[in-house]
C-alpha positions in Angstrom: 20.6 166.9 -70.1 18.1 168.6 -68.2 19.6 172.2 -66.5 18.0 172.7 -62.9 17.8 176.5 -61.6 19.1 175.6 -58.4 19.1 178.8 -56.6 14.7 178.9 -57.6 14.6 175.0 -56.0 16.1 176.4 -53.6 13.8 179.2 -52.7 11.0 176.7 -53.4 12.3 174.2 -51.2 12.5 176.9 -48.1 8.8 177.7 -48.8 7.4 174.3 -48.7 9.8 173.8 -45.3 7.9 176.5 -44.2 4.7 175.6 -45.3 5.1 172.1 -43.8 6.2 173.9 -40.3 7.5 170.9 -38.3 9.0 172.6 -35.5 5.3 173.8 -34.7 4.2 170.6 -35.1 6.3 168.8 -33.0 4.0 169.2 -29.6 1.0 168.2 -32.1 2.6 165.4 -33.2 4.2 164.1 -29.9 1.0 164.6 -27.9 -1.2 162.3 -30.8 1.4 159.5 -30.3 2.5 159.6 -26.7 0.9 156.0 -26.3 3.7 154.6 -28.3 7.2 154.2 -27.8 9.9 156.3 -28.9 10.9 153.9 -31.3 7.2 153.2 -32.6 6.8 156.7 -32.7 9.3 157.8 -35.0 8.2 154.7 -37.6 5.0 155.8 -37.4 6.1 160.0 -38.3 8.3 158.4 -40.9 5.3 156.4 -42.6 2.9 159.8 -42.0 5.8 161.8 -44.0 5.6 159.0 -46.6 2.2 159.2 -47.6 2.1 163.2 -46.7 5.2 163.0 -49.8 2.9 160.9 -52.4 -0.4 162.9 -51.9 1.8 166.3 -52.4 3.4 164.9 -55.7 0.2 163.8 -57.3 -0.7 167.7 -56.6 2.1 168.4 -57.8 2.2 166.0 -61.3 -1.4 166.9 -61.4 -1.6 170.3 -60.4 -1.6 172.1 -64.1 -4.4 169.7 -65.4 -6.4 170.4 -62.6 -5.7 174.3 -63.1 -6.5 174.5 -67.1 -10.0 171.8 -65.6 -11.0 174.5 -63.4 -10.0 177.3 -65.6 -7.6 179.0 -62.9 -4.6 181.4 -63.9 -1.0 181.3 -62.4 -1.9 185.0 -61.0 -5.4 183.6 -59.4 -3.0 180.9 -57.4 -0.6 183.0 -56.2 -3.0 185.4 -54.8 -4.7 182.6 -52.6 -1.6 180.7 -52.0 -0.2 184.4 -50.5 -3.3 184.7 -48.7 -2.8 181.2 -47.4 0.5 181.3 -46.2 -0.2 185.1 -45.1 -2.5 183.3 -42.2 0.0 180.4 -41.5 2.7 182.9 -40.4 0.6 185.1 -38.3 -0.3 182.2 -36.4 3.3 180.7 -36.5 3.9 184.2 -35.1 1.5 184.8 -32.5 0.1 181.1 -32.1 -2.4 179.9 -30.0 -3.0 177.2 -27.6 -2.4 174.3 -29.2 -4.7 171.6 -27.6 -5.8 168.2 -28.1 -9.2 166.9 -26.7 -9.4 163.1 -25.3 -11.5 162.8 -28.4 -8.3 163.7 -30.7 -6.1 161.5 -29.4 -4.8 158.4 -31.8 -3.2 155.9 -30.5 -1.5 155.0 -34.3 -3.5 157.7 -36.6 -3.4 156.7 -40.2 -3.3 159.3 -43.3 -5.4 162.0 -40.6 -4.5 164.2 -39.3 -0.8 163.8 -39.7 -0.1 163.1 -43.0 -3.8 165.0 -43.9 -3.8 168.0 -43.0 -0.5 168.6 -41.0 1.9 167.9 -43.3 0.3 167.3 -46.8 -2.3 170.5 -46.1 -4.4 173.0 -48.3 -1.7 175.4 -48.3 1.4 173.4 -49.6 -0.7 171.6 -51.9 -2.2 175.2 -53.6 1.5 175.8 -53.8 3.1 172.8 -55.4 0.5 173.5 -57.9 1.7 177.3 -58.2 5.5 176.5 -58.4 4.9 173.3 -60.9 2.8 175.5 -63.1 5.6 178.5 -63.6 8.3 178.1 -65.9 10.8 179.4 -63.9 10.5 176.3 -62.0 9.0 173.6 -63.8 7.6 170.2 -63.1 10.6 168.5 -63.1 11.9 171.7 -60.5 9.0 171.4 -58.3 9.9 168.0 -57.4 13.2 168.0 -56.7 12.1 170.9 -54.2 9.5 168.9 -52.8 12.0 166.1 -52.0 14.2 168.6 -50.6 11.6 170.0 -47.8 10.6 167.1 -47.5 13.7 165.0 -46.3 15.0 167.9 -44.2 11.4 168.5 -42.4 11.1 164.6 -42.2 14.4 164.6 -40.1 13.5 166.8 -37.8 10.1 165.2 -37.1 11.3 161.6 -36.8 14.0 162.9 -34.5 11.4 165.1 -32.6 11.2 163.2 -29.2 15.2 164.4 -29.2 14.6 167.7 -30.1 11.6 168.2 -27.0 13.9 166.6 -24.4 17.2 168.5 -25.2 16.3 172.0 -26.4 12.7 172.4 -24.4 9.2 173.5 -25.5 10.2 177.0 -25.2 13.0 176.3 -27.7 11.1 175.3 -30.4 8.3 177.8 -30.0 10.7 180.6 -30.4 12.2 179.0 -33.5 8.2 178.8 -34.9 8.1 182.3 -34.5 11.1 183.5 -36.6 10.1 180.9 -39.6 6.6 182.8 -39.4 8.3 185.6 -39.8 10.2 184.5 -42.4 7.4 183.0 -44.1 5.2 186.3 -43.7 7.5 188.1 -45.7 7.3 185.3 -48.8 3.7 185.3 -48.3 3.8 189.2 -49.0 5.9 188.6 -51.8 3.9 186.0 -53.6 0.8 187.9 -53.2 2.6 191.2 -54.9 3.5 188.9 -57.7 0.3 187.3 -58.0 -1.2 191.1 -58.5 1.5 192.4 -60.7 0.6 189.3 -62.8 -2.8 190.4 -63.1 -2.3 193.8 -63.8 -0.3 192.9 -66.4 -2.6 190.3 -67.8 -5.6 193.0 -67.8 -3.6 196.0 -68.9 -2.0 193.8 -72.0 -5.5 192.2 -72.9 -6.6 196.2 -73.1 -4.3 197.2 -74.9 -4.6 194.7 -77.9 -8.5 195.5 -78.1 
């Protein structure tokens, strides 16, 4: 029977929530599929989550092949996956304008750019590699933290529209910011452990020459 370290799923899960950010997408998403219907809408953010779910598990089934292909170290990952998430919370924290050119709009976009690069993005998929590859977590771990994320943050992006209408732009923004702060302090954290791993790794690798 397999024993899940539910308190690290946890943890992982509130990351990848994080990482995904769908309270600051909300506008983004809204404004790409204001053609369609409320109904149509939330089908279409439910079938965007879908396929942003199976591209972040083959990353995540995947990820430790790819790692030992390209000859990267658990240490090398959390450095850039700190660094990653380092920028997404400063501009969760002090975002920009977030505009859409006439260009940019979709009426029904498929994979891009919801499902590529706003939910399924660089930065959750360098991190579902990071958290499958540790053994405090696991494979096995990382999933059942991705499903977790994944089902609360497609809730809240299906039932967007709702979430505009009742609480207000303003709302939501301010509820960005305090996940980026959140997140800014995780970031820091996994890039301290991504350093203490290599110091470790170089001073252990001197001292058995």
């Amino acid at each position: 029977m397999m024993i899940f370290d539910w308190a690290a799923i946890s943890a992982a899960a509130v990351v990848l929530f994080f990482i995904v950010d769908p309270f600051g997408n909300i506008p983004v998403f809204n404004a790409l599929l204001k053609a369609q219907p409320p109904k149509q809408r939330a089908l279409t953010l439910l079938r965007e989550s879908v396929i942003g779910l199976i591209i972040l598990g083959l990353f995540t089934i995947g990820g430790e092949k790819v790692m030992d292909t390209l000859g990267l170290s658990s240490s090398s990952l959390n450095i850039a996956g700190g660094t990653l998430l380092l920028v997404i919370a400063i501009q969760m924290v002090f975002p920009g304008r977030r505009q859409l050119n006439e260009e940019e709009e979709f009426e029904d976009p498929m994979i891009v750019p919801i499902a590529i690069p706003m939910i399924a993005g660089p930065s959750a998929m360098a991190v579902v590699m990071v958290q499958s590859s540790g053994s405090h977590l696991g494979l096995a771990g990382t999933l059942v933290a991705l499903l977790m994320a994944w089902g609360l943050s497609t809730a809240i992006v299906v039932a967007s529209p709702y979430f505009v209408d009742r609480l207000g732009t303003r709302f939501v923004r301010a509820l960005e910011r305090l996940m980026g702060m959140l997140l800014l302090l995780l970031a820091v954290q996994m890039l301290l452990n991504g350093i203490a791993n290599y110091v470790d790794t170089v001073f252990f690798a001197a001292s058995g020459r």
